[in-house]
C-alpha atoms as a printed R data frame, in Angstrom:
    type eleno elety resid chain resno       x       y       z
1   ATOM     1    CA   UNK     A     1 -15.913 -22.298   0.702
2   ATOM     2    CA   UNK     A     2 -17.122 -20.031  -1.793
3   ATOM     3    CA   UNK     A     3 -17.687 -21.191  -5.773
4   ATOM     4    CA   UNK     A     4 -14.646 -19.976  -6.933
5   ATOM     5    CA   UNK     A     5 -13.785 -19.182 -10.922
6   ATOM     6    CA   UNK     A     6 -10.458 -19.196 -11.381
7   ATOM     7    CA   UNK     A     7 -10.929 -18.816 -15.195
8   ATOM     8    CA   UNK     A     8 -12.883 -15.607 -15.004
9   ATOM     9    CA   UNK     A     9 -10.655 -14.179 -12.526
10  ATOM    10    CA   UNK     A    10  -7.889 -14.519 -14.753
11  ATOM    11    CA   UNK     A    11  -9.813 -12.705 -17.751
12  ATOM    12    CA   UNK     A    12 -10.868  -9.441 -15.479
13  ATOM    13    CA   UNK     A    13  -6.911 -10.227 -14.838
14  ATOM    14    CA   UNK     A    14  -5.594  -9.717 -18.337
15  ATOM    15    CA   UNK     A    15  -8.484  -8.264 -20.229
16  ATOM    16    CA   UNK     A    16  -7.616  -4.906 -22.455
17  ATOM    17    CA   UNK     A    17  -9.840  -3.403 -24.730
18  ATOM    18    CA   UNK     A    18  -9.136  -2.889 -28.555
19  ATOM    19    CA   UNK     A    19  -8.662   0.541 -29.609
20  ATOM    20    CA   UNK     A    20 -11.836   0.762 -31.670
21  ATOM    21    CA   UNK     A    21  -9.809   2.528 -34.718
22  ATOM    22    CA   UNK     A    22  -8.675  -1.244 -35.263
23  ATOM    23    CA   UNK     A    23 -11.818  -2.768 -35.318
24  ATOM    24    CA   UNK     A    24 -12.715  -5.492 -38.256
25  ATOM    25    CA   UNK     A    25 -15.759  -5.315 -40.005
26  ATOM    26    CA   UNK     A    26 -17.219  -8.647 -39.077
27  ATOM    27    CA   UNK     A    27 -19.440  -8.762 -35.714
28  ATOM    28    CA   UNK     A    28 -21.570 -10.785 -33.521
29  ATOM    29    CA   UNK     A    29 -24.608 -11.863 -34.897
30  ATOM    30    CA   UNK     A    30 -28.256 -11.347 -33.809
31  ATOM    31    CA   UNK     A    31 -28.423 -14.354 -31.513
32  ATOM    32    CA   UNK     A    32 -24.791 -13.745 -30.100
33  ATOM    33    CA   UNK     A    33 -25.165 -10.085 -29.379
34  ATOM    34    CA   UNK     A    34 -28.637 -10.323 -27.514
35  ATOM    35    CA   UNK     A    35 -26.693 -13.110 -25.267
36  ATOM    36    CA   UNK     A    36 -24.137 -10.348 -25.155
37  ATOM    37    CA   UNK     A    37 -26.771  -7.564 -24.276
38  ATOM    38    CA   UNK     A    38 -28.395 -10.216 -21.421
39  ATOM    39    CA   UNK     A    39 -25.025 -10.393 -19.713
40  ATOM    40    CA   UNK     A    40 -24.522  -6.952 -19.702
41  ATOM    41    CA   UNK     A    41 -27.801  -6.548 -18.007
42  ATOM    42    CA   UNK     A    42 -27.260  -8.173 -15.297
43  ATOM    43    CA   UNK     A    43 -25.416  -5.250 -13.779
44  ATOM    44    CA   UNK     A    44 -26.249  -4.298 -10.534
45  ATOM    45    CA   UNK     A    45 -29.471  -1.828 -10.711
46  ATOM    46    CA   UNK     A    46 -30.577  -0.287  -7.278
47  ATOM    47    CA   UNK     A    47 -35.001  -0.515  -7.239
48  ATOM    48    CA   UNK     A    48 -34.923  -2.733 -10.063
49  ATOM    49    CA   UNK     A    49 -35.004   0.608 -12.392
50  ATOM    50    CA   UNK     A    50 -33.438  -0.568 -15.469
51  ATOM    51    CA   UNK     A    51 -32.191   3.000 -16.377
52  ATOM    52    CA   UNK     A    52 -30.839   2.063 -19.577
53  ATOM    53    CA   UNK     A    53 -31.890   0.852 -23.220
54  ATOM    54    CA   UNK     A    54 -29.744  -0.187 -26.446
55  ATOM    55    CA   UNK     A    55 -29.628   1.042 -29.498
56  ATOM    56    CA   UNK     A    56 -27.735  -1.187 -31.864
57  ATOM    57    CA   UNK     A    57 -26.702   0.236 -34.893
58  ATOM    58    CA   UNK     A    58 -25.471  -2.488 -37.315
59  ATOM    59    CA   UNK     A    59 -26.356  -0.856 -40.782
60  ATOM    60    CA   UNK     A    60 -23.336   0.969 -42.207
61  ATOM    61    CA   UNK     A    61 -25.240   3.375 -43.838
62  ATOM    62    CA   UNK     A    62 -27.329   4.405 -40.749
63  ATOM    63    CA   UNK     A    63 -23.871   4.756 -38.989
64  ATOM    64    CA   UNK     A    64 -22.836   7.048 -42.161
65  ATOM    65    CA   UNK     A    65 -26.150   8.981 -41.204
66  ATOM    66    CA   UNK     A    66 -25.224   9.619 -37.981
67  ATOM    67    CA   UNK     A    67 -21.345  10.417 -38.329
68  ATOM    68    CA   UNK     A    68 -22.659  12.648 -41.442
69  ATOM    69    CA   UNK     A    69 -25.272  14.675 -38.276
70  ATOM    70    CA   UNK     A    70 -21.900  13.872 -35.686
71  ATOM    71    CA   UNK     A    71 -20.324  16.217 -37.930
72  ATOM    72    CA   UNK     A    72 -22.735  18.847 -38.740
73  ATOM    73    CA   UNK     A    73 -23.433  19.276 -34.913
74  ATOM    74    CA   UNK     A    74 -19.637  19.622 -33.638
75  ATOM    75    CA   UNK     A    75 -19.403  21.972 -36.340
76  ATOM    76    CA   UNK     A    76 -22.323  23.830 -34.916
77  ATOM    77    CA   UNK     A    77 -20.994  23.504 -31.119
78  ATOM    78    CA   UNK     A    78 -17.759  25.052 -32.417
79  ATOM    79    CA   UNK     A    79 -15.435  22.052 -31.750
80  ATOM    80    CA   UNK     A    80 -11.887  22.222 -33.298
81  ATOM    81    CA   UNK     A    81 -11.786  20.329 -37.180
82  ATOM    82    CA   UNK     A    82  -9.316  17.416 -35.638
83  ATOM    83    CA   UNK     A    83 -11.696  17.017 -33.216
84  ATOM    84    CA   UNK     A    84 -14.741  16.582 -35.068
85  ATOM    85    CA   UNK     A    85 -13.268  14.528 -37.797
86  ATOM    86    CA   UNK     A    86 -11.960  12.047 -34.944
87  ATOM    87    CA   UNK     A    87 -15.287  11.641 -32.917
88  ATOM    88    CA   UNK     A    88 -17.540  11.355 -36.543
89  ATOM    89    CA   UNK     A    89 -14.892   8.833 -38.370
90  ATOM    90    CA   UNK     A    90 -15.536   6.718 -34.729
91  ATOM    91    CA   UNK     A    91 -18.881   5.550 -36.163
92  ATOM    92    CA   UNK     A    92 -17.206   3.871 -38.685
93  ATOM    93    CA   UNK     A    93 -15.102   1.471 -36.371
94  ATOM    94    CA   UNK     A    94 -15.970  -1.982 -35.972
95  ATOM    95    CA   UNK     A    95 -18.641  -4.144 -37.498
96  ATOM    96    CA   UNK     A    96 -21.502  -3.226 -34.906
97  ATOM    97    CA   UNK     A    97 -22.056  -0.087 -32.325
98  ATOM    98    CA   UNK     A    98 -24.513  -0.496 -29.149
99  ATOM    99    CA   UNK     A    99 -25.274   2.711 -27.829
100 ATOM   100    CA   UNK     A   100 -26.121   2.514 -24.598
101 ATOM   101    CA   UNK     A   101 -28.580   4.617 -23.344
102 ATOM   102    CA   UNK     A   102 -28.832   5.690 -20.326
103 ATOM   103    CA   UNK     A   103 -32.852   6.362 -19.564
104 ATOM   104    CA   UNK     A   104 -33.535   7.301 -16.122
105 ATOM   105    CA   UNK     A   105 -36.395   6.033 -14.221
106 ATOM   106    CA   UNK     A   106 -38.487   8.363 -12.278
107 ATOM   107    CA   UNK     A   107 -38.077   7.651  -8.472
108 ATOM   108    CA   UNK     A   108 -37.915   9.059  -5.131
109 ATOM   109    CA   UNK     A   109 -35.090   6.572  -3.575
110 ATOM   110    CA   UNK     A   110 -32.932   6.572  -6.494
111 ATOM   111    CA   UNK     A   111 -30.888   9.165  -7.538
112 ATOM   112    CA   UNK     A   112 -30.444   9.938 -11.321
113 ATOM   113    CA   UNK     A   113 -26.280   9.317 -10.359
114 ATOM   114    CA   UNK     A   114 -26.801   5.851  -9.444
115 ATOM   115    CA   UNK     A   115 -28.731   5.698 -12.299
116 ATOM   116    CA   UNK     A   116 -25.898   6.477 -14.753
117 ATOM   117    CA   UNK     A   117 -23.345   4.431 -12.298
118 ATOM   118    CA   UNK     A   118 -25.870   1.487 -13.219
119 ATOM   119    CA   UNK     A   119 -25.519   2.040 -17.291
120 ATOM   120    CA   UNK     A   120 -21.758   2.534 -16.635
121 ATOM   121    CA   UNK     A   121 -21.792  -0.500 -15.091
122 ATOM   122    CA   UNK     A   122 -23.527  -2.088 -18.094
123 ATOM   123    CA   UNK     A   123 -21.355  -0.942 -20.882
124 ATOM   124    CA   UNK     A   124 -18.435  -2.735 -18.878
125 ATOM   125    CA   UNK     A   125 -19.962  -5.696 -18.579
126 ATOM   126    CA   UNK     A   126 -21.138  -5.642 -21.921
127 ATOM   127    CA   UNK     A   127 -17.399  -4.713 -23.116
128 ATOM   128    CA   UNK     A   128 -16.167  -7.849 -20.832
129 ATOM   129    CA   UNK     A   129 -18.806  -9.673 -22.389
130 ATOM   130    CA   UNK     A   130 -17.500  -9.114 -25.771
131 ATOM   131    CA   UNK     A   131 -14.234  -9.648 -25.111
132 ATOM   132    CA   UNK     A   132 -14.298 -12.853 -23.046
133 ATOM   133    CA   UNK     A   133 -16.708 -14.110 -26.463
134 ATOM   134    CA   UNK     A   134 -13.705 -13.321 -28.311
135 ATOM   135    CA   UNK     A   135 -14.184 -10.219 -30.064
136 ATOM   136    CA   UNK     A   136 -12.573  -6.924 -29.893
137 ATOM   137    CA   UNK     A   137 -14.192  -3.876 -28.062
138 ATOM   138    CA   UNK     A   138 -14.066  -0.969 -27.150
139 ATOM   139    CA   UNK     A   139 -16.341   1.582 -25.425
140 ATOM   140    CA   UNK     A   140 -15.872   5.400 -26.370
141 ATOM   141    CA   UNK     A   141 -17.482   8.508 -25.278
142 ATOM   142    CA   UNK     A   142 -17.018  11.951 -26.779
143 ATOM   143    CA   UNK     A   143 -18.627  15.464 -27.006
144 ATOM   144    CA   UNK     A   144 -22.053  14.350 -28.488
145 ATOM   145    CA   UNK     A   145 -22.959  12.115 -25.113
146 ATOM   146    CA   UNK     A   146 -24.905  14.909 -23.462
147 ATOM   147    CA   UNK     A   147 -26.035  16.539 -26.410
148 ATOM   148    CA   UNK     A   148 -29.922  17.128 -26.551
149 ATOM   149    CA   UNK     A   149 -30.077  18.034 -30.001
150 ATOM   150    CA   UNK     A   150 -27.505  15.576 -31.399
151 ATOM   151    CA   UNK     A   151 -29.287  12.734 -29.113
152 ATOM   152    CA   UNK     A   152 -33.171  13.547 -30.174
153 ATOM   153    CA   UNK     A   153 -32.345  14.074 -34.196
154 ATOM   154    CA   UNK     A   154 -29.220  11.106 -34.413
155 ATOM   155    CA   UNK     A   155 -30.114   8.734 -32.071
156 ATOM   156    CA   UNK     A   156 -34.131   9.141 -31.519
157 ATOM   157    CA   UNK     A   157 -33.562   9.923 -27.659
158 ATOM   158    CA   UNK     A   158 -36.583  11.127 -25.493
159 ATOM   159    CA   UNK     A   159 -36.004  14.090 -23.490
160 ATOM   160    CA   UNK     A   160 -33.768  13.048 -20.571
161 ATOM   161    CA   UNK     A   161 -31.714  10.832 -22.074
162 ATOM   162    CA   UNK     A   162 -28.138  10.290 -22.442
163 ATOM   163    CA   UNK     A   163 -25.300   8.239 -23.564
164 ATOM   164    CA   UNK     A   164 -23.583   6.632 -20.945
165 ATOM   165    CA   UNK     A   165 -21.127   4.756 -23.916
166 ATOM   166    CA   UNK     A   166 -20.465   3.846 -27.561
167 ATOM   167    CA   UNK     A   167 -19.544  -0.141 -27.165
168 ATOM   168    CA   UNK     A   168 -17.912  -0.982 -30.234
169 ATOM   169    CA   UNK     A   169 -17.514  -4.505 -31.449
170 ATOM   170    CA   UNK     A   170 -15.924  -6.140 -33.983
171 ATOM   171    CA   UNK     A   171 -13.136  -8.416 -34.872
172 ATOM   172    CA   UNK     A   172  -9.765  -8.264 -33.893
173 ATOM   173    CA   UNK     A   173  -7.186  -7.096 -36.637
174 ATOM   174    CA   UNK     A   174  -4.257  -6.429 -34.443
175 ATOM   175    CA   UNK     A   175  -3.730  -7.502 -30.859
176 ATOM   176    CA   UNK     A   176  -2.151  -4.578 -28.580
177 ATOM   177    CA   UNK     A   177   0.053  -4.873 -25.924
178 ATOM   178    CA   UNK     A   178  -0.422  -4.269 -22.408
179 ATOM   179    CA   UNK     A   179  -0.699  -0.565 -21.263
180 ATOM   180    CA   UNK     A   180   0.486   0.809 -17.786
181 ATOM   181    CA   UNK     A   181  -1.971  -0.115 -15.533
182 ATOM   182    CA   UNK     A   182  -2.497   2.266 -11.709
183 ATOM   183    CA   UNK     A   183  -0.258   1.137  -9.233
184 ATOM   184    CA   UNK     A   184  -2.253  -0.259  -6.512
185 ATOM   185    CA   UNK     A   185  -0.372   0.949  -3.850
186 ATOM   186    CA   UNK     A   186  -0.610   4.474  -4.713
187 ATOM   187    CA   UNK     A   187  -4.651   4.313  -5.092
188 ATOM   188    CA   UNK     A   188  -5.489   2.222  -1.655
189 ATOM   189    CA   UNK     A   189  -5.734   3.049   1.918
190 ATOM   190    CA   UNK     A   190  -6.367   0.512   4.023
191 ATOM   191    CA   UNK     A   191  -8.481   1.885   7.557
């Protein structure tokens, strides 16, 4: 009989993620979010690569920094004004941001698409993570993800490197409802 966990199956049941616009201030602390960052990491990672880092950016002003450069570099890619105003005013939500950054291993075996699937696979489990600790989260992407220059001058990333997710994490100030959810049916073949 296998070790079952009812409990957890019921969270990846009814978790939702909190839009990140309603986001508290307050966050995890140190010791929390590296437990946090440890579950996350124990995502499944063909080779034993570790393709991925964190960058946690907790200061305020440092956020500021980097939605101040968010801006300046939309506005240099052209974006629409709505658009860039949306994507820089994100690094203001929530009382901590973990960047996760997806840093690709050199091998022969492992492609640099499982790679990415791997830090995919960590911001969800560090989302879940968050959530199930009782905090609100949310992971976001946007335009700047795959940006060389806004990754090496914002974010300090080496050549190579990319976002694979903004997790956002703070507390909850308003609880959302459910949203539609894919109707299983429609998505599944059986063979």
């Amino acid at each position: 009989m296998p070790d079952r966990r009812p409990d957890v199956l019921d969270f990846l049941l009814t978790r939702r993620s909190r839009p990140a616009k309603t986001l508290g201030p307050q966050a995890p602390d140190r010791a929390e979010l590296e437990t946090l960052l440890t579950a996350a990491s124990r995502t499944p990672d063909h080779g034993k690569l570790v393709p991925w880092r964190f960058l946690v950016l907790s200061d305020t002003g440092r956020r500021a920094g980097i939605a101040d450069q968010a801006t300046a570099r939309m506005t240099e890619m052209g974006l629409e004004p709505d658009k860039v105003e949306k994507n820089a005013k994100s690094f203001s939500y929530g009382g901590v941001i973990v960047a996760v950054i997806v840093s690709p291993a050199a091998s022969d075996k492992i492609p640099l698409w499982e790679q990415e699937m791997a830090a995919g696979g960590v911001c969800l489990a560090l989302l879940n993570a968050a959530l199930a600790s009782g905090w609100g989260a949310n992971w976001l992407t946007g335009p700047l993800c795959r940006d060389d220059v806004f990754l090496t001058t914002a974010l300090g990333c080496a050549p190579g490197e990319s976002v694979a997710g903004f997790l956002h994490i703070g507390n909850e100030t308003v609880t959302p409802t459910d949203r539609d959810r894919p109707d299983l049916t429609a998505i599944t073949e059986w063979a």
